[in-house]
GUDREN-335933 format. One record per residue (C-alpha): x, y, z; residue number from 1. Coordinates in steps of 0.02 Angstrom, whole numbers. Layout:
<nodes>
c1_c2_c3_n
X_Y_Z_NUM
...
</nodes>
This chain:
<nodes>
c1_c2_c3_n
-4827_-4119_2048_1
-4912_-4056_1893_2
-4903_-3868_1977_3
-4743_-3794_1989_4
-4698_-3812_2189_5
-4676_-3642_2291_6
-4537_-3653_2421_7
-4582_-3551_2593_8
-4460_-3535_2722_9
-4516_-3538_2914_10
-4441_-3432_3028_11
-4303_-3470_3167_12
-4372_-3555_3328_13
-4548_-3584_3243_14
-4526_-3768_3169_15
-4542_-3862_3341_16
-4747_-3877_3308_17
-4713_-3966_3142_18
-4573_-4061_3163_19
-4676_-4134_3326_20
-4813_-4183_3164_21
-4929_-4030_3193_22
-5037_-4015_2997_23
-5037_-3815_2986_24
-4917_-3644_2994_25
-4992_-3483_3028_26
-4941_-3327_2915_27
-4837_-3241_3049_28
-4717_-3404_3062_29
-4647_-3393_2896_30
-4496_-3267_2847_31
-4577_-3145_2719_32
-4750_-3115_2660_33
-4821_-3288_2600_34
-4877_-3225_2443_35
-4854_-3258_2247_36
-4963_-3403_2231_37
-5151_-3461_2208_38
-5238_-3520_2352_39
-5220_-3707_2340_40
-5061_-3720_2262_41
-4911_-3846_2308_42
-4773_-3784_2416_43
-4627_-3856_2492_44
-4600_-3808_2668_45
-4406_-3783_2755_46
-4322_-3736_2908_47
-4229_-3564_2904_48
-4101_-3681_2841_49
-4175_-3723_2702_50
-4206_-3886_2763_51
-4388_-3977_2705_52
-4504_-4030_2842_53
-4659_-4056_2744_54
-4743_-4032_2574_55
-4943_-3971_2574_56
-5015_-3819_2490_57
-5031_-3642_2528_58
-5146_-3517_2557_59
-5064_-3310_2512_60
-5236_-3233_2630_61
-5255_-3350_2747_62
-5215_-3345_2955_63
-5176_-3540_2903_64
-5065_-3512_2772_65
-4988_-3687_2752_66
-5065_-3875_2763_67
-4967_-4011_2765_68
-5016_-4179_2658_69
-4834_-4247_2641_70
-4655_-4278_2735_71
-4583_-4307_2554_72
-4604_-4236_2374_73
-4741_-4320_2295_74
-4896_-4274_2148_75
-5040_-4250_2226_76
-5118_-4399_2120_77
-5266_-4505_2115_78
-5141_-4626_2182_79
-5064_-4512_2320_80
-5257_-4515_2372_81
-5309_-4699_2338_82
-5169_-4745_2461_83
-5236_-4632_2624_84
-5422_-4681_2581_85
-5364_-4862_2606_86
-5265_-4830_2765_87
-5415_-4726_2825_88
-5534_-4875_2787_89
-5417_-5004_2864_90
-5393_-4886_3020_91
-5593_-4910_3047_92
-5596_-5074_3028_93
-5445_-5103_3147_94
-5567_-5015_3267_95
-5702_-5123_3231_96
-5805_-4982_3166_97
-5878_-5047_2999_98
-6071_-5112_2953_99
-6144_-4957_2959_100
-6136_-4759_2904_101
-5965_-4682_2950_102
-5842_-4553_2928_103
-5722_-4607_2803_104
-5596_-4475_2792_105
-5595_-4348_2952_106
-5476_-4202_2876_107
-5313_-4176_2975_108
-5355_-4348_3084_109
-5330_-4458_2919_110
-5200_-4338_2839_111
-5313_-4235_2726_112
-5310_-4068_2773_113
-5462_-3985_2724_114
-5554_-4146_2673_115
-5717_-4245_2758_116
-5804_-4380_2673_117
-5947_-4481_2740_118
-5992_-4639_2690_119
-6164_-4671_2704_120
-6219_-4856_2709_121
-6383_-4894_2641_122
-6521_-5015_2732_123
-6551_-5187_2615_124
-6367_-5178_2528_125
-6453_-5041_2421_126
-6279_-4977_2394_127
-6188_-4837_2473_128
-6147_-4641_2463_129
-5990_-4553_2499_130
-6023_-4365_2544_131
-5879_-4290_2485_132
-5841_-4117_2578_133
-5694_-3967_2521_134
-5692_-3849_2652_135
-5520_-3757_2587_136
-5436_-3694_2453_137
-5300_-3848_2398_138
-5450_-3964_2449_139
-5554_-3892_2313_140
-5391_-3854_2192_141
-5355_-4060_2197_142
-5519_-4120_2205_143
-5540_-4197_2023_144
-5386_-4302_2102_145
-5482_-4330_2242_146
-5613_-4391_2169_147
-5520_-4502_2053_148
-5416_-4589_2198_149
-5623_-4606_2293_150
-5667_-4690_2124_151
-5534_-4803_2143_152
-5552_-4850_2319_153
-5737_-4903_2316_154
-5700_-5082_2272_155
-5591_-5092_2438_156
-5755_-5050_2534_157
-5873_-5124_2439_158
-5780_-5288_2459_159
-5789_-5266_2660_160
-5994_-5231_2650_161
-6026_-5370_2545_162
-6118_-5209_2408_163
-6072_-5220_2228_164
-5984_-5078_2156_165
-6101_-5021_2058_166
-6212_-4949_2189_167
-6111_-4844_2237_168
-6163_-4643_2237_169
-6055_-4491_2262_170
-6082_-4313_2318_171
-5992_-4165_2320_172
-6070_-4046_2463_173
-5995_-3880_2469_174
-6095_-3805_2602_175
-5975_-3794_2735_176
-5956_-3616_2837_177
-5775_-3664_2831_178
-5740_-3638_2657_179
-5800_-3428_2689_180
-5629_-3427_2783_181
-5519_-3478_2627_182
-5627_-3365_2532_183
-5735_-3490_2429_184
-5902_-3480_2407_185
-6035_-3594_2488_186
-6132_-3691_2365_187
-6250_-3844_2361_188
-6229_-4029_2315_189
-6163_-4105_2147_190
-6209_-4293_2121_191
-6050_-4326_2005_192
-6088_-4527_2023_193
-6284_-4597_2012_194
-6358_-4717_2125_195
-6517_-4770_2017_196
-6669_-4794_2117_197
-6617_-4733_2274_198
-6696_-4570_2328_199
-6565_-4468_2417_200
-6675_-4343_2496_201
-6753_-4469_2586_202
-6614_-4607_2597_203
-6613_-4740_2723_204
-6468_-4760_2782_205
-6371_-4870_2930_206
-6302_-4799_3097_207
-6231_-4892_3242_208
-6338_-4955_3380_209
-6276_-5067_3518_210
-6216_-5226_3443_211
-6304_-5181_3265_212
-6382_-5050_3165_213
-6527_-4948_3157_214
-6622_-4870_2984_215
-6647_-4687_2991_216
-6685_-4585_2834_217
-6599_-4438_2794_218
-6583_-4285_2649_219
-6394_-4328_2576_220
-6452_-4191_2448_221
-6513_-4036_2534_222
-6489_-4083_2724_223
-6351_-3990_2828_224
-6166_-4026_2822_225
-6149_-4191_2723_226
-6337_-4225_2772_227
-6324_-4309_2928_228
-6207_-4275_3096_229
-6106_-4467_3105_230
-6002_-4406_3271_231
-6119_-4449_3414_232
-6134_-4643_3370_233
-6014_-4669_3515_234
-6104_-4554_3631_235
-6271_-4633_3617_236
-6179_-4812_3646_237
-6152_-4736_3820_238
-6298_-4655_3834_239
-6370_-4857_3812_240
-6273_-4934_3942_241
-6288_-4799_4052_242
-6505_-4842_4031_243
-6456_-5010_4008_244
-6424_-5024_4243_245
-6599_-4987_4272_246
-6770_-5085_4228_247
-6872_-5004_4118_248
-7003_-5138_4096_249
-7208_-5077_4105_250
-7124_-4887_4148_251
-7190_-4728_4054_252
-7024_-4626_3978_253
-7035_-4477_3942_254
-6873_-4431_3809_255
-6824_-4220_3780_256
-6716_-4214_3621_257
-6667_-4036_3606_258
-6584_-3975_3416_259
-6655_-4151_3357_260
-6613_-4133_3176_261
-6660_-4310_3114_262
-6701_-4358_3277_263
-6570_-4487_3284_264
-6530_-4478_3479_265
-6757_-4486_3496_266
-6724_-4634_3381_267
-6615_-4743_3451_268
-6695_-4693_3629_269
-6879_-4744_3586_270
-6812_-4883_3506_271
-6699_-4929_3681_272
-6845_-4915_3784_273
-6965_-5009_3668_274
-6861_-5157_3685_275
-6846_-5138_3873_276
-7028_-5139_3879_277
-7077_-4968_3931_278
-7169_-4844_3842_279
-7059_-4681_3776_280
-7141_-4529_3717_281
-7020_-4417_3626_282
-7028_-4220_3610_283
-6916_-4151_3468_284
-6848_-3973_3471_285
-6777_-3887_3315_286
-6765_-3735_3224_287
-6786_-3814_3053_288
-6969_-3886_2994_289
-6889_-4004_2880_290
-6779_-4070_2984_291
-6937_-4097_3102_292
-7037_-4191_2976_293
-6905_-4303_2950_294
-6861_-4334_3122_295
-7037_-4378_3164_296
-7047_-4526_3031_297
-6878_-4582_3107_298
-6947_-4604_3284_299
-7139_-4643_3270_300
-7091_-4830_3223_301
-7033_-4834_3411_302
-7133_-4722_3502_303
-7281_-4711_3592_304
-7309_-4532_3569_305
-7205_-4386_3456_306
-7221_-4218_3459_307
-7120_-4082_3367_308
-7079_-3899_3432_309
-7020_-3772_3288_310
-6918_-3689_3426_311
-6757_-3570_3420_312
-6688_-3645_3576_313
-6563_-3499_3594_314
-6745_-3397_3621_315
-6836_-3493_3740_316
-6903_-3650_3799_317
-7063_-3597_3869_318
-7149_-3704_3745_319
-7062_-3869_3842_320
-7162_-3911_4010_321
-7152_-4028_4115_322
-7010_-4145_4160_323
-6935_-4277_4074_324
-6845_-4438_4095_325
-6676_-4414_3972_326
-6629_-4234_3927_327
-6541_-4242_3753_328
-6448_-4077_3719_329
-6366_-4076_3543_330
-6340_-3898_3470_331
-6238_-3839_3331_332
-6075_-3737_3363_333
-6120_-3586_3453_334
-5934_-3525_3427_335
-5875_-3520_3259_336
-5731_-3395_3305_337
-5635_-3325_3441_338
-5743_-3180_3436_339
-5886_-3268_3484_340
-5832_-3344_3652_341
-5903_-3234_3762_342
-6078_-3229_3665_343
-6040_-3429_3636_344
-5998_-3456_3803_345
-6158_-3383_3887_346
-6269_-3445_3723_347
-6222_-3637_3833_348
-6230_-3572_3998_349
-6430_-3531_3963_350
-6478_-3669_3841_351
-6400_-3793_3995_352
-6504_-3680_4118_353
-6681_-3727_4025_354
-6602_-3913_3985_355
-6584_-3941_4152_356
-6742_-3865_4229_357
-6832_-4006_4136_358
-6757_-4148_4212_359
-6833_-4250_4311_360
-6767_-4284_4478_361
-6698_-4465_4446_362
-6663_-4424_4251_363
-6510_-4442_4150_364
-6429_-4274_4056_365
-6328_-4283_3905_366
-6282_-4122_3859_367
-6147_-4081_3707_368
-6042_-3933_3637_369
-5959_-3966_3466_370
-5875_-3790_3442_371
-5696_-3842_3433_372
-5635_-3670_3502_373
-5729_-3708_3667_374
-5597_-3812_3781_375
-5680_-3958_3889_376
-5666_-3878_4052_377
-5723_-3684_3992_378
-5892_-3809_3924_379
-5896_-3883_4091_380
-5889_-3748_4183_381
-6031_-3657_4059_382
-6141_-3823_4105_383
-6103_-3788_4281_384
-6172_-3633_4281_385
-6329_-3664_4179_386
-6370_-3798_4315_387
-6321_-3682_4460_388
-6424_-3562_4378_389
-6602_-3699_4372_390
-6534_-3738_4560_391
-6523_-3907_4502_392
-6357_-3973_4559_393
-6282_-4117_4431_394
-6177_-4262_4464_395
-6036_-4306_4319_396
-6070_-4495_4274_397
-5943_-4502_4104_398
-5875_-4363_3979_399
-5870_-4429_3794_400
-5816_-4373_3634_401
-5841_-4412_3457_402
-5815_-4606_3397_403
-5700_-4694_3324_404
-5735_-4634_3127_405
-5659_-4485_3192_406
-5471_-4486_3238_407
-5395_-4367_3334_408
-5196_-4328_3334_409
-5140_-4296_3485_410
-5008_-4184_3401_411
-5163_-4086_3340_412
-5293_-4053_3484_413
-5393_-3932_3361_414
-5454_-4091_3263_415
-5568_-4150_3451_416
-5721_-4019_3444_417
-5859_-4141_3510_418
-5884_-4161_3700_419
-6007_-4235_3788_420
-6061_-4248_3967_421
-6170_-4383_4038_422
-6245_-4312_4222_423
-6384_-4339_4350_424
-6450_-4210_4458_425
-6407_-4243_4630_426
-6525_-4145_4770_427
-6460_-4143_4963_428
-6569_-4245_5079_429
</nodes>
């Protein structure tokens, strides 16, 4: 390492979590105050025996005061970094998720602590961007070796999409909430690798639809999180086969996608139902007017009709009437921290209330949660309630989760945050 590495002891009886491959230590587990060092900087983790278990870097202010990267000394390279952004690449493709827009590196799931980066797949072979996103401290510290090791890697995925390497764009987006706890500031988006010609505030850019891909355009400049939400690819698969039972053909649809953004889930719906020969009109709820223009141009290719609602859906949904055919509910962490689970927790239990009022009696309900704090059940349960609530009593088809461009250790549970239900209403005879 190029930093001189801090050695922090943990306490007696409080290694079992990382020895069992667990990515973080909390400040309380380590013997002494974990202090002396910059946020970001290497340390070498032991036992109370001085043993090692890991290597990562520390935090002196932080609850998470340690993140592991490493079981063995090694510099924090270009080369340390080249190496996981191939295995994370090969991982994908193992999974036969490649062709399209994905999540290239998914923090603690591919061994980066502190790390996303999206790789957004443009329509024509136009090229590529990688979204590159530090939410933490040693993220930040080591990302001009991130950066290098990305630089390096491209060819290896370039090579796969058949796009030469030199259309290839990349972004550094610090706008994550995240990075507040680790105390850095939120900032915009630095392009620190051109893509000539390609506008990327209105890039279009492949995501996964049945056997395929779809084109949506998106804002990889000023849009939210790394400009576009990649986890639900595998949800709306199932959301398509689940459709896919019944015959559609000459029907009118009528498609409620609630915290739309983009209108990605309106998207791929319209454009379902258009080649099952019925005729979708799409509603799109959100609270932001840009993300409402673009989600309109996404969908009107496919759609009979599209309306947008500027709409606060934590307010009220008197603006929605009628019923509808799918319900689509998609909203952004309501629960960002423990203190917010009760607020979080009844923030659901309404927005599923007014969801499912507007179902129609033979519809199908997708309704999400992606606040990692909230457990599956506790979000079942606040769904249950909601629907209790509209007296409209709801039948569990399938749970889901996010895809496969987003690995989850099952030594670290905290890295699954998405859920999904898929659910019918069921009335008594």
């Amino acid at each position: 390492m190029s930093q001189p590495i801090t050695t922090w002891r943990i306490k007696k009886g409080h290694d079992h979590r990382v020895r069992a491959g667990h990515p973080w230590v909390f400040s309380n587990e380590i013997e002494g105050s974990p202090k002396g060092i910059l946020p970001g900087a290497p340390v070498e983790l032991t036992d109370f025996r001085g043993e090692t278990l890991a290597f990562g870097y520390g935090h002196p202010r932080s609850l998470i005061c340690f993140r592991r990267l490493a079981a063995r000394p090694t510099s924090f390279d270009e080369n340390f970094f080249y190496e996981l952004f191939v295995q994370a690449w090969e991982r994908r493709k193992q999974r036969g998720w490649i062709g399209f827009s994905l999540r290239l590196v998914h923090a603690e799931g591919d061994g980066i602590s502190g790390l996303v980066v999206d790789a957004f797949v443009l329509h024509n072979q136009a090229g590529a961007v990688l979204v590159v996103q530090p939410s933490t401290s040693g993220a930040e510290v080591l990302l001009p070796n991130i950066l290098e090791g990305l630089k390096r890697f491209t060819p290896h995925m370039t090579k796969t999409l058949n796009i030469s390497d030199e259309f290839i764009s990349i972004v550094v987006s610090r706008n994550s909430r995240a990075r507040t706890l680790d105390g850095l500031e939120i900032g915009g988006r630095e392009v620190v690798q051109e893509l000539p010609g390609v506008d990327l505030e209105a890039a279009n850019i492949l995501v996964p639809y049945l056997k395929g891909s779809s084109v949506l355009k998106a804002d990889l400049v000023t849009g939210q999180k790394t400009g576009f939400f990649l986890d639900q690819g595998f949800n709306i698969f199932r959301t398509l086969e689940i459709l896919g039972q019944q015959n559609w053909e000459g029907r009118e649809v009528r498609v409620l996608d609630l915290c739309c953004y983009l209108g990605q889930w309106g998207q791929r719906l319209a454009q379902f139902f258009k080649e099952h020969g019925a005729r979708c009109s799409v509603d799109l709820v959100d609270v932001s007017e840009q993300a409402l223009t673009l989600a309109k141009q996404n969908v009107a290719p496919y759609a009979e009709r599209v309306d947008t609602h500027k709409i606060d859906v934590t307010k009220s949904l008197n603006a929605i009437v009628g019923t509808y055919d799918v319900v689509v509910c998609d909203p952004p962490a309501f629960i960002k921290k423990r203190a917010d689970l009760p607020i979080g927790t009844a923030a659901y239990v309404k927005l599923n209330r007014e969801a499912a009022k507007r179902l129609a009696p033979q519809g199908l309900f997708v309704t999400c949660s992606c606040s990692g704090l909230l457990g599956r059940l506790e979000f079942e349960r606040a769904v249950a309630d909601g629907s209790r609530k509209a007296l409209v009593p709801l039948e569990l088809i399938d749970r889901g989760g996010h895809g496969p461009d987003h690995p989850v250790m099952l030594q670290f549970p905290e890295g699954e945050y998405l859920k999904a239900l898929f659910l019918r209403p069921r009335f008594a005879p």
